[in-house]
N, C-alpha and C positions, 0 to 999 in steps of 0.2 A: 297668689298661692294656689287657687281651684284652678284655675289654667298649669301650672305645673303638674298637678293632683290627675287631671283630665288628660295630658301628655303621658305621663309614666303609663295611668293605667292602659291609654291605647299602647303603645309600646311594648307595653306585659303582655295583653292582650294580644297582641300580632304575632309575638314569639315562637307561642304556640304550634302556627296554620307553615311553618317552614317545611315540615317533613308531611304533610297529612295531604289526602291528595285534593283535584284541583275543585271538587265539590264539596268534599270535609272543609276548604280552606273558604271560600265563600261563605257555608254555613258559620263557621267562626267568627268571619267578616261581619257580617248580620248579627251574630249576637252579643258580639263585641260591640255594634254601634247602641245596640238599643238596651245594653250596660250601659252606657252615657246615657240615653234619656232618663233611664229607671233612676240613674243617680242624682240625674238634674229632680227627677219625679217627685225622691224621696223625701228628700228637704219639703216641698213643696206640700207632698199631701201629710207630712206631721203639722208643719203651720194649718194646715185648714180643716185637719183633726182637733187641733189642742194639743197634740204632744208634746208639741215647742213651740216659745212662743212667736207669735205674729212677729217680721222683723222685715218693715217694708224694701233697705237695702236687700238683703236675700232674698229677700222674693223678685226682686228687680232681678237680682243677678243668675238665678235660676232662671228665671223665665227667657233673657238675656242671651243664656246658653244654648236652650231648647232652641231656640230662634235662630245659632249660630249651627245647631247640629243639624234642623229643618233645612238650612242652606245645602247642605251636603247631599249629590246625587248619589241617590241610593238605589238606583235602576241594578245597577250590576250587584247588589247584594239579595236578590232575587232570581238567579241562573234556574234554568229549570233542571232536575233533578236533586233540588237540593231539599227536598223535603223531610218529614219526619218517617215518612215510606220508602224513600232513597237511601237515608241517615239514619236505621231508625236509633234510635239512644243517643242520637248528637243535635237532633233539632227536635223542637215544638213546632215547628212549621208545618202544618198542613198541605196535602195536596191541594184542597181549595182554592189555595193562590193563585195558582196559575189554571185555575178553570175558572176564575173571576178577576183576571186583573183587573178590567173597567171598575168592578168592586171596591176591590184593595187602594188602587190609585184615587177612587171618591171617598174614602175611609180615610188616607193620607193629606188629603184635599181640607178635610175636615177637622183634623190633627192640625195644620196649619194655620186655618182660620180659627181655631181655639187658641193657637197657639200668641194670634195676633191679640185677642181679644186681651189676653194675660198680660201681653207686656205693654198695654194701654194704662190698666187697673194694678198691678203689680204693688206699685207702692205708695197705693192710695188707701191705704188703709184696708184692713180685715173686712168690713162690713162691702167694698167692692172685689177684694182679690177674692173670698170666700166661692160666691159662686163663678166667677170664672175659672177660676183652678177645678171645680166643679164640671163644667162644663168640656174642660179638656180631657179630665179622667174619665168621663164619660169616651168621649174619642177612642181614648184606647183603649176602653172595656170592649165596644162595640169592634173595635178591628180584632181583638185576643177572643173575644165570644163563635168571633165566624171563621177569624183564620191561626189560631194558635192551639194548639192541643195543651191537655191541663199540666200533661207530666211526658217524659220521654219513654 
């Protein structure tokens, strides 16, 4: 069922970028992918808040996901002029990107090996998924801190 749920929304998702042009449609592209992590995300940071409870299938299958979305070359969802200074009201992307990708790509680098880290502990109970979900949300704090603008 979260595989169907994950298919629609990219599909909804892509609808959109058919008329908008070929950098509006990239920008889309990008924030439509990391609409899936955020979704994979959110499950993930209520369990290791308290909001809902600990559920070590789910947390398997989140992290599972992430793992599945990490697979996807995301090289071309980074075109240059696709910034929030190119786009401005349609991205949070920063120029920064592309005046550090060595940056970005080691930020990305590090999102993966946290990402490894989770689907180790996932469903070994609260007391190990805690800080490794931990240590992923860090990942993307640190890549949103240096290359994501707060608002459009």
């Amino acid at each position: 069922m979260h595989k169907l749920i994950l298919t629609a929304l990219t599909l909804s998702l892509a609808a959109p970028v058919v008329h908008a042009n070929p950098a509006e449609t990239v920008a889309q592209a990008r924030i439509g992918y990391y609409r899936l992590v955020g979704l994979e995300m959110e499950t993930l940071a209520a369990m290791a808040k308290g909001e809902i409870p600990y559920d070590a299938e789910v947390a398997k299958q989140r992290a599972e996901n992430l793992a599945a979305l990490r697979s996807y070359n995301a090289k071309g969802l980074y075109a240059e002029g696709t910034s929030n200074v190119d786009l401005p009201g349609k991205t949070r992307a920063k120029p920064e990107i592309w005046q550090d990708l060595a940056g970005l790509q080691a930020k990305g680098a590090a999102f993966g090996e946290a990402i490894d880290g989770l689907l180790v502990v996932a469903d070994q109970g609260e007391a190990a998924f805690k800080p490794a979900f931990g240590k992923l949300g860090g990942t993307c704090k640190a890549c949103h801190d240096d290359f994501r603008a707060t608002d459009y």
